[in-house]
C-alpha positions as CSV (number, residue, x, y, z in Angstrom):
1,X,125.7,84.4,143.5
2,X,124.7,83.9,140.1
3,X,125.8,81.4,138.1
4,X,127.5,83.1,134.6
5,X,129.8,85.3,137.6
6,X,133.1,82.8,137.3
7,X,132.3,82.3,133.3
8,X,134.9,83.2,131.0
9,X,134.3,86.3,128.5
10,X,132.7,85.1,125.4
11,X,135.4,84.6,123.0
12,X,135.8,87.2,120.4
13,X,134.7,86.1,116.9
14,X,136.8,86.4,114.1
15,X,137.0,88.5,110.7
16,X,134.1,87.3,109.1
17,X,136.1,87.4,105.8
18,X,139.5,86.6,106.4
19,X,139.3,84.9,109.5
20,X,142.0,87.1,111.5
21,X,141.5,88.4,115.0
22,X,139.2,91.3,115.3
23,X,140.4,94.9,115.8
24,X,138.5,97.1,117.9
25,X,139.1,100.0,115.1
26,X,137.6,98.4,112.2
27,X,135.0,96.4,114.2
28,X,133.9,93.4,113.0
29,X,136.8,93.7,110.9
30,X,140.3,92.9,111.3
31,X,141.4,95.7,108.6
32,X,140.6,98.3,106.0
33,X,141.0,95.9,103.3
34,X,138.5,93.0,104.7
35,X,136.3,96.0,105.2
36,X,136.2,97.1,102.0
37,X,136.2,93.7,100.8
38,X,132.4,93.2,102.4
39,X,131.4,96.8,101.4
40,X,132.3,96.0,97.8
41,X,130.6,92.8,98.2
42,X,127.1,94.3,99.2
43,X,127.6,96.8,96.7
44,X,127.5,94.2,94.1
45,X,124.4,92.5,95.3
46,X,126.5,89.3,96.8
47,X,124.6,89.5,99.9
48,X,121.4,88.9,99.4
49,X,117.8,87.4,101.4
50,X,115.8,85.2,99.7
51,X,112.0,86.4,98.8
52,X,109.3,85.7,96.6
53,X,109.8,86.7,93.1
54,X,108.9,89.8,92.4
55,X,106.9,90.6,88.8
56,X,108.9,93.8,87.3
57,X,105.9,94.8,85.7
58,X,103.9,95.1,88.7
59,X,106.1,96.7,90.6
60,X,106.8,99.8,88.1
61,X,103.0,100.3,88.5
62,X,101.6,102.6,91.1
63,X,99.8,101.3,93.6
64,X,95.8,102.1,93.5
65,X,93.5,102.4,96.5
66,X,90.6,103.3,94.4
67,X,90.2,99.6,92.7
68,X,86.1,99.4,91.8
């Protein structure tokens, strides 16, 4: 007998914007409108991972293999 058998079902997480039970038809959602609420969101550039700068100049420029 294993020992997670008799554990209770992880309990479903939340709306990650509103907070709101999750519906299964607008997964990880709760609605249309906290859905497009996080699209809009990354469409703006809100959501974003940290890097290392990144000089514009340098990265218009192709890329050479040919460097002597």
């Amino acid at each position: 007998m294993a020992d997670n058998e008799n554990a209770a079902p992880p309990a479903a997480r939340p709306c990650p914007i509103c907070g709101k039970p999750r519906l299964a038809q607008y997964k990880p959602f709760c609605s249309p409108r906290c859905a497009d609420i996080d699209l809009g969101r990354w469409l703006k550039g809100s959501y974003v991972i940290p890097g290392a700068p990144v000089d514009e100049a340098e990265a218009d420029k192709p890329a050479s293999d040919d460097e002597d």
